[in-house]
C-alpha positions in Angstrom: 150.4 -16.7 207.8 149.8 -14.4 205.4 146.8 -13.4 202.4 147.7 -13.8 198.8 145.6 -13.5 195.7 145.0 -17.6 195.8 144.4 -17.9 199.5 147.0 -18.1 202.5 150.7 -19.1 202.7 152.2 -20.1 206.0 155.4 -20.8 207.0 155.2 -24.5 208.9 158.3 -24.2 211.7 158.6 -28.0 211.4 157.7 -29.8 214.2 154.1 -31.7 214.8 152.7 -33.6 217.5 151.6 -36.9 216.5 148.8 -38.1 219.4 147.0 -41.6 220.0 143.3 -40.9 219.4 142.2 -42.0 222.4 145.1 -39.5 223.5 147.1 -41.8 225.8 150.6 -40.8 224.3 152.2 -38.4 221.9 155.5 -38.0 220.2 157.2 -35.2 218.1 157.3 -35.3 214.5 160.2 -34.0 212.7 162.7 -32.6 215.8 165.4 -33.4 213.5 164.0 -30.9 210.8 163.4 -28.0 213.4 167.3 -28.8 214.2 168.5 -28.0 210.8 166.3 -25.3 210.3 168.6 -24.1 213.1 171.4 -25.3 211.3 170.4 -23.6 208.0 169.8 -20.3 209.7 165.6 -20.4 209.3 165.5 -19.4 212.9 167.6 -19.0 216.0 168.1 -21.3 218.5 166.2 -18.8 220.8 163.5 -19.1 218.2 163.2 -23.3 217.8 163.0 -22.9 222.1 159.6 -20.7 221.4 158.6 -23.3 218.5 158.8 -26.2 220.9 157.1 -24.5 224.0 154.3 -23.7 221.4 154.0 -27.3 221.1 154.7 -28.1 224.3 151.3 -25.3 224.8 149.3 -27.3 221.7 149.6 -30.3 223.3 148.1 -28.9 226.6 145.2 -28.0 224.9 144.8 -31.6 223.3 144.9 -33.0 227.0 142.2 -30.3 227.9 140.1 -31.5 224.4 139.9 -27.5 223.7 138.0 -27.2 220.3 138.5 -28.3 217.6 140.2 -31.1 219.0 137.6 -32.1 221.0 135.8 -34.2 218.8 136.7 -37.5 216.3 137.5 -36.3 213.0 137.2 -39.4 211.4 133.7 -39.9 210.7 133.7 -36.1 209.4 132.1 -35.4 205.7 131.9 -31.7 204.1 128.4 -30.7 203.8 127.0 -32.2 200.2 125.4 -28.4 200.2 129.3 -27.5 199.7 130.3 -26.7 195.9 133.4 -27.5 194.9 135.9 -25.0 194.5 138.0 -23.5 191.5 141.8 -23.2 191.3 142.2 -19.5 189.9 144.3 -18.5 187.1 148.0 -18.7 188.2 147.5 -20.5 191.1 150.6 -23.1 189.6 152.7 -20.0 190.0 155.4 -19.3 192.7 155.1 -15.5 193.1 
């Protein structure tokens, strides 16, 4: 992740976990992608092995309901004290 003049930019290393909310399973999300990422040269081999261990790590700390995932999200509302925000000038722009 990295600062720019509109906010962040990340780079997402293509796999997710997708989890029962009352946690009793999980699958992975898009293992096909993180294999042609491989494929394309994104990353190593070595490297998609220390993607999927972070995963393997996230989904650990789902079990253990470490925050922020230790809470239903969907009943959550922003604060009405919020304002909304402004895109900036540029912000359509691929820099």
């Amino acid at each position: 992740m990295w600062r720019t003049p509109m906010g962040f930019d990340y780079m997402d290393q293509m796999l997710d976990i997708v989890v029962a909310p009352d946690f009793s399973w999980y699958r992975w999300k898009d293992e096909d992608e993180l294999l042609e990422g491989v494929r394309l040269g994104l990353w190593d081999s070595a490297h998609a092995g220390e993607i999927h261990d972070e995963a393997e790590r996230a989904w650990r700390g789902i079990l253990a309901r470490r925050p922020s995932l230790d809470k239903p999200r969907k009943d959550w509302r922003p604060d009405p004290l919020w304002s909304i925000p402004k895109l900036i000038r540029g912000w359509d722009k691929v820099q």
